[in-house]
N, C-alpha and C positions, 0 to 999 in steps of 0.2 A: 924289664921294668926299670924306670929310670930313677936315681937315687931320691930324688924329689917326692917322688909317686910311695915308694916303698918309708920314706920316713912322715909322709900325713899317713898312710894305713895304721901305723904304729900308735897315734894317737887315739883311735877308736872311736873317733867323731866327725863328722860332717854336715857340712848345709847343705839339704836337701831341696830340691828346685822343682815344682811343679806350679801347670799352667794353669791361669782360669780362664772361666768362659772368654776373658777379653784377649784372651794369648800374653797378660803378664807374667813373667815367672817371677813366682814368690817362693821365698827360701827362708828355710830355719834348720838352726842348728839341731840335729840327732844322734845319736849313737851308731856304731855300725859296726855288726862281723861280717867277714868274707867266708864264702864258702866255695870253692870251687868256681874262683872267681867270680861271682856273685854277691853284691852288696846286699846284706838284707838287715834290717831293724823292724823293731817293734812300734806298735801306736796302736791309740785308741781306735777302734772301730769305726766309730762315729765321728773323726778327725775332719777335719779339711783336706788333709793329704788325700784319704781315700776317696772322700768326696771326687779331688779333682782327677784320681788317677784310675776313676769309674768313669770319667769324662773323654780324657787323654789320658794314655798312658805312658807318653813320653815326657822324660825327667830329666835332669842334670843333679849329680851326685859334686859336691866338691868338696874334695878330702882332709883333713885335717883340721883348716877351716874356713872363712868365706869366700879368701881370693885362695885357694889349695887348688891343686892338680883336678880339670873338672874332666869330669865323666858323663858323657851323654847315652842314653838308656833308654830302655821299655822296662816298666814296673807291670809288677803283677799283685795281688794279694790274696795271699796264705792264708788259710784258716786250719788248717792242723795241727791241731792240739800237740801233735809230739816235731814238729818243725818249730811252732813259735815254745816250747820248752826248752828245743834244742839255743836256739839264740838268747831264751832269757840264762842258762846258764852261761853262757859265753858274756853277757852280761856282766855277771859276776867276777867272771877272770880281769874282764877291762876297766868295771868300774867300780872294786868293790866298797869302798867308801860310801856310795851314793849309794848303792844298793839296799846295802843296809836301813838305810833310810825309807826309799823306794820301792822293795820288796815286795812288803803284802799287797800295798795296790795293783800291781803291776799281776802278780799271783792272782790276786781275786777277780781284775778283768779277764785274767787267763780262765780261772774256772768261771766263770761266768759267761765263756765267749763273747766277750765286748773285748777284745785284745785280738790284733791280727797281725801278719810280719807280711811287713812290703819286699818285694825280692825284685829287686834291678839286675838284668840283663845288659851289660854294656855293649853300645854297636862297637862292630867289629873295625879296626883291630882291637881286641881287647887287652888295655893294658896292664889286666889283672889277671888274664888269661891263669887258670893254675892255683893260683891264691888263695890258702882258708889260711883265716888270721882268727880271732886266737885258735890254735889247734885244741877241737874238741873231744 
């Protein structure tokens, strides 16, 4: 991993880059833990993200934040209640200021299943190969 790479992970944010219909990639800044080398965050069910990434599921992750270290991917989405628990507390470790804020919402689309976690697979080589940030 190159010193670059490992100090945006540290940050716990990224723009997230997915296509639309026209093949533009549109990005916004999200949250992110690794898991075994795998980027995963949380989002509304009903997002645009999901939308597009039920379309394509190829992404660009870039780390830290808009020009950061990018990562090109296949997204998936989770719906398991005890995967998207696990990243909302990793949540907490990375951001606990906002959280506090953020919380119940975030909880109530959890219990409500309108909350789902995207999980990016980076192609290979993967430069995160190995990697859970924050350790849960």
């Amino acid at each position: 991993m190159t010193p670059e790479v490992e100090s945006a992970i540290h940050k716990y944010t990224q723009w997230f880059g997915s296509y639309t219909r026209g093949g533009e990639l549109k990005k916004i800044q999200v949250w992110l833990t690794i898991r075994v080398g795998r980027i995963e965050f949380l989002t509304p069910a009903d997002s645009l993200k999901v939308k597009r990434i039920r379309r394509n599921p190829r992404v660009v992750s870039f780390l830290g934040d808009e020009k950061g270290p990018s990562i090109p991917g296949s997204a998936e989405i989770v719906t398991s209640a005890a995967e998207i628990m696990r990243v909302y507390r990793g949540y907490w470790k990375t951001h606990p200021i906002m959280m506090v804020l953020l919380s119940r919402t975030i909880k109530r689309r959890i219990e409500t299943g309108k909350q789902v976690l995207i999980r990016i697979t980076p192609d290979e080589p993967n430069p995160i190969e190995g990697i859970t940030a924050p350790l849960l």
